[in-house]
Every structure is written in C-alpha cells, then in structure tokens.
N, C-alpha and C positions, 0 to 999 in steps of 0.2 A: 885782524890786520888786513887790508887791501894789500891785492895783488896785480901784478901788469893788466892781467885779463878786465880789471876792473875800469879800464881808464881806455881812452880813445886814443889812439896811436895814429898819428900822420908821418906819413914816409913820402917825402918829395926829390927827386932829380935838382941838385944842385951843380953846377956847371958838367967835371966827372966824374961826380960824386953821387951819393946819397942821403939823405939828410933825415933822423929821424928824432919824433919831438912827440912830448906828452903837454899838451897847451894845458891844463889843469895844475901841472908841477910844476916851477918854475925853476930852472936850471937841469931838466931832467932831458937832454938832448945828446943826438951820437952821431955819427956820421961815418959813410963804408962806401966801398967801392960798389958794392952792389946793393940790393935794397936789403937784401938777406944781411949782409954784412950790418947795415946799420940796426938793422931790429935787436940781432945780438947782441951788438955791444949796449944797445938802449937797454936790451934787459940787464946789463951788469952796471949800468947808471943808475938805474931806478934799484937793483938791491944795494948798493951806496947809500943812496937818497932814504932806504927806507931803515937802513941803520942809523941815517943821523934820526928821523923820525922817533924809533925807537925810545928815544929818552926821555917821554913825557908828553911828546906831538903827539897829535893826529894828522896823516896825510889827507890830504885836500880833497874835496869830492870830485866826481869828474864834473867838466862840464860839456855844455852844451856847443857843439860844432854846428852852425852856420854857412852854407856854401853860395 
C-alpha cells in the first residue's frame, strides 16, 4: 500500500492561509494557518482517502510536477 512519502506534496500560501494538495489524488487537499498546519491535516486526508482506497482500489501513482 502507498504511503504519503510516496506522492509529491505541494504546500502554497493561499491569501492567510495554507494550502496543501497531492496533484496525483484527486480530492486529497487541506488547508492551515501555517504550512505545518496544512501538511498535517493533509496527512489525515490522505489516511481517509486511503481507507476509501482500501476496498478493492488501487491509489494512483504519483505524477510528474512540471514548474
């Protein structure tokens, strides 16, 4: 089973906010006051995401980030 570490994580400043997102997952985003705040709660999105996964899915592979 994939783990967070396996997937590219983007954390962006969103007005005063946080904003963090796994582009490979699709609904698997969080948001914090601070950048730390957002990764956290990213990781309890993604053990969500990988419980629904559980049932017979496979999670998505990462992809490839472009800048």
């Amino acid at each position: 089973m994939n783990s967070l570490k396996n997937y590219t994580i983007v954390i962006r400043p969103d007005n005063n906010t946080f904003v963090a997102y796994v582009p490979a997952i699709p609904g698997c985003h969080a948001w914090g006051q601070t950048d730390n705040e957002a990764r956290a709660e990213l990781v309890n999105v993604f053990e969500m995401i990988q419980e629904e996964y559980a049932e017979g899915r496979f999670l998505p592979e990462d992809v490839e980030r472009r800048i």
